[in-house]
C-alpha positions in Angstrom: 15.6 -105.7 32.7 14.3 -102.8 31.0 13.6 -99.4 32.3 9.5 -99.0 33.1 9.6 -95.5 34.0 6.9 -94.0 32.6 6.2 -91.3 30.4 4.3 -88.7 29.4 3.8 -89.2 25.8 2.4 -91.8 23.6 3.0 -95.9 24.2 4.9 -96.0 21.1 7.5 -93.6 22.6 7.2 -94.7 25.8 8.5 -98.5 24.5 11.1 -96.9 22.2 12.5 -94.7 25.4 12.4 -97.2 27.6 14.2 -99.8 25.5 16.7 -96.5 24.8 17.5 -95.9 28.0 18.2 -99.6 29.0 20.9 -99.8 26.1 22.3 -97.0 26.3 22.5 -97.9 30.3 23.7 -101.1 29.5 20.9 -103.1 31.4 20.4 -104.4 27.7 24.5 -104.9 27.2 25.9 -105.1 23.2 25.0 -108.5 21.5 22.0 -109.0 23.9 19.2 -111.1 22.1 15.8 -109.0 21.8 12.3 -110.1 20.5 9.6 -107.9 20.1 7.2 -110.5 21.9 9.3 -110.7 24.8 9.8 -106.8 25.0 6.0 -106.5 24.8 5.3 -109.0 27.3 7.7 -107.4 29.9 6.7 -103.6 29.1 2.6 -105.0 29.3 2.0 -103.4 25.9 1.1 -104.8 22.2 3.4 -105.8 19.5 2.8 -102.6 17.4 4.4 -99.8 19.0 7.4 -102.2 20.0 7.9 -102.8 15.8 8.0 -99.2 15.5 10.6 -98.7 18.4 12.7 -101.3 17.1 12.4 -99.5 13.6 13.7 -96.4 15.2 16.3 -98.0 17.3 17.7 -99.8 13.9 17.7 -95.8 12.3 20.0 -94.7 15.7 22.3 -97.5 15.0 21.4 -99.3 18.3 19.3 -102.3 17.1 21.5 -104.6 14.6 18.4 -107.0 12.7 19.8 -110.1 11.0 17.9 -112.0 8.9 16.6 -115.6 10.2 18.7 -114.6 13.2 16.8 -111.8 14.9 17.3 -108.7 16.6 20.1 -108.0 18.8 21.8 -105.1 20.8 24.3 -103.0 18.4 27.9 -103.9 19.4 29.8 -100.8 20.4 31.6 -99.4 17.2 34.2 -97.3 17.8 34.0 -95.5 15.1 30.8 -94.0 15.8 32.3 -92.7 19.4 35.1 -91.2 17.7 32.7 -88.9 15.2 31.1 -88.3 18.5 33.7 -87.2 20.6 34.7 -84.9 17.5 31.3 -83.5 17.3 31.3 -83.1 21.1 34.6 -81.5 21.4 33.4 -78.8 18.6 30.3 -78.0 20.6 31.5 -78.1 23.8 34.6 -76.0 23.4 32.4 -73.5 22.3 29.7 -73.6 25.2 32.7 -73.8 27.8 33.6 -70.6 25.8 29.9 -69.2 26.8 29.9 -69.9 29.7 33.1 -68.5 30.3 31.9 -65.4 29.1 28.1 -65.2 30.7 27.5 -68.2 33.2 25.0 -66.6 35.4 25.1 -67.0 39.1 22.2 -69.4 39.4 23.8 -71.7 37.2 26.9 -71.8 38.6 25.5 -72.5 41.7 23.8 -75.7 40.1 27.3 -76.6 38.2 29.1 -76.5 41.8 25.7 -78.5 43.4 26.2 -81.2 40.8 30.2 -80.9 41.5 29.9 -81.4 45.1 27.6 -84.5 44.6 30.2 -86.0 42.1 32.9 -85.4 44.9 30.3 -87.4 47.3 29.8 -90.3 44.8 33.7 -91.0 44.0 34.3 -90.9 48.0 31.7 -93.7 48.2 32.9 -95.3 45.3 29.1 -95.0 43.8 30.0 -95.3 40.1 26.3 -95.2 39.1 25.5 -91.9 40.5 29.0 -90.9 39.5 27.8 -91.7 35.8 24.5 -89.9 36.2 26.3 -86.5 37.5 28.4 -86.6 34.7 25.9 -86.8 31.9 24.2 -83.8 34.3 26.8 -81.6 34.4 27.5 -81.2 30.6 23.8 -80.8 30.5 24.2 -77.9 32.7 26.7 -76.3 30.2 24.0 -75.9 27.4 21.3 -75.2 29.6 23.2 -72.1 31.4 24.3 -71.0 27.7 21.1 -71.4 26.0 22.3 -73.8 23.9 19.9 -77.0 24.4 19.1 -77.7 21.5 22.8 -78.4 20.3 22.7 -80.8 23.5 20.1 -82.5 22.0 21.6 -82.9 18.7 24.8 -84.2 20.6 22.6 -86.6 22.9 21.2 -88.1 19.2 24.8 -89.0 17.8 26.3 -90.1 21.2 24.7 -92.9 21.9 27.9 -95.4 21.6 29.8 -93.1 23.7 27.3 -92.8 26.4 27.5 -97.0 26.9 31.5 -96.7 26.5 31.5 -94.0 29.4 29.5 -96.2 31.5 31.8 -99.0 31.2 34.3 -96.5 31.7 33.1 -95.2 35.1 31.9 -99.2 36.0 35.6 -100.1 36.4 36.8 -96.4 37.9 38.9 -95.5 35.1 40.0 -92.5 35.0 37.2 -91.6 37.4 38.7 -89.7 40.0 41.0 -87.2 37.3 36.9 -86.9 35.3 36.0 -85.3 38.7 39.2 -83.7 39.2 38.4 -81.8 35.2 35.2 -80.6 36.4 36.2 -78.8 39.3 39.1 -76.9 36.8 35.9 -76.6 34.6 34.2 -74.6 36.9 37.2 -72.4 38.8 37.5 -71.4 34.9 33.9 -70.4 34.6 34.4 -68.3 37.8 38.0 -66.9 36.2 36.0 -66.1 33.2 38.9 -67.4 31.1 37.7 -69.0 28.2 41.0 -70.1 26.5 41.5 -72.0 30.0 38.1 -73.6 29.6 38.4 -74.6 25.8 41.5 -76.3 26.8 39.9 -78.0 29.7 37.5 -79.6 27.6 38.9 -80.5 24.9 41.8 -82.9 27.0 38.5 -83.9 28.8 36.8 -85.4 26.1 40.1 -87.7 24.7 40.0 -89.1 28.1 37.8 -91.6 26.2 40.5 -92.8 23.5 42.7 -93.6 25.9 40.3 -95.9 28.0 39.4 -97.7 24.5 42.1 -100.4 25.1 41.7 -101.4 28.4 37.7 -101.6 28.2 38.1 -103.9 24.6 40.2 -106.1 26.6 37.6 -106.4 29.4 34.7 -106.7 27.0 35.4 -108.2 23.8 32.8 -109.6 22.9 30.9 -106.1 23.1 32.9 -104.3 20.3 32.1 -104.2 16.7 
């Protein structure tokens, strides 16, 4: 089922977003079948702007287009998470540094907001919200250090790693030591210690390579 939220630009990026969104979320999982008649029948919009999002989905690597086959949901290649994670972990050490540095008080107040709601989620074993707060509270990182724009950037190349993180967090691994990283995220914010907060997030961040194995295993048939 695809995500009809709407939007407040144009149809053509309303269909490409939505269609974004829903693989990335895995409501479209890797290997899924997609037409462009179907998509426009379900999303109640013509065939053009649905071309042009599956043009642009093939450019972010999440569209794989075979020919006499179709179009089908790009397997997750592990590959592209690990360039990810490396770009990540280059970023984000030094926004962690930032915000070691000058975090102001309003959005440390938001970080420990978020925290408190992720400590609410993995009590009631809600893995969705759990996923949702976590993709915020990075977020909150940038924004506090006026460093969006490199978020952005990172949100472009991650897209592999965002579905392998929601796998991750589906089956709770690791989920209660992610939470667990957060909070020391935070107390090092407050410490102003930035070496303490580089550190943090950099073991953070490999968290992912070791969850690799056991999520292949689960999923085969949704890895490259």
């Amino acid at each position: 089922m695809l995500n009809r939220t709407p939007f407040k630009h144009s149809t053509r990026d309303f269909v490409y977003e939505s269609l974004r969104e829903s693989i990335i979320d895995l409501d479209l999982p890797p290997g899924t079948a997609i037409s462009e008649k179907e998509i426009s029948e379900e999303l109640e919009v013509s065939r053009t702007p649905v071309r042009e999002a599956f043009l642009r989905l093939k450019e972010d690597e999440l569209l794989t287009v075979l020919p006499q086959r179709g179009s089908f949901v790009a397997l997750i290649d592990l590959d592209h998470v690990e360039e990810a994670r490396f770009l990540r972990e280059q970023a984000e050490a030094g926004i962690i540094r930032l915000a070691c540095e000058k975090f102001s008080d309003e959005h440390l107040h938001k970080l420990e907001t978020n925290l408190a709601e992720q400590k609410k989620a993995r009590d009631n074993e809600d893995e969705n919200t759990l996923y949702d707060l976590d993709k915020e509270f990075h977020r909150l990182f940038a924004e506090g250090t006026d460093k969006y724009r490199v978020w952005t950037t990172i949100q472009k190349m991650d897209t592999h790693s965002l579905r392998l993180r929601k796998l991750s967090i589906e089956l709770k691994l690791n989920w209660k030591k992610l939470v667990e990283q957060h909070e020391a995220m935070v107390e090092a914010i407050k410490e102003k210690d930035p070496e303490k907060g580089e550190d943090l997030i950099r073991e953070h961040l490999t968290m992912l390579i070791y969850d690799q194995k056991a999520l292949k295993d689960r999923y085969p048939n949704y890895f490259s």
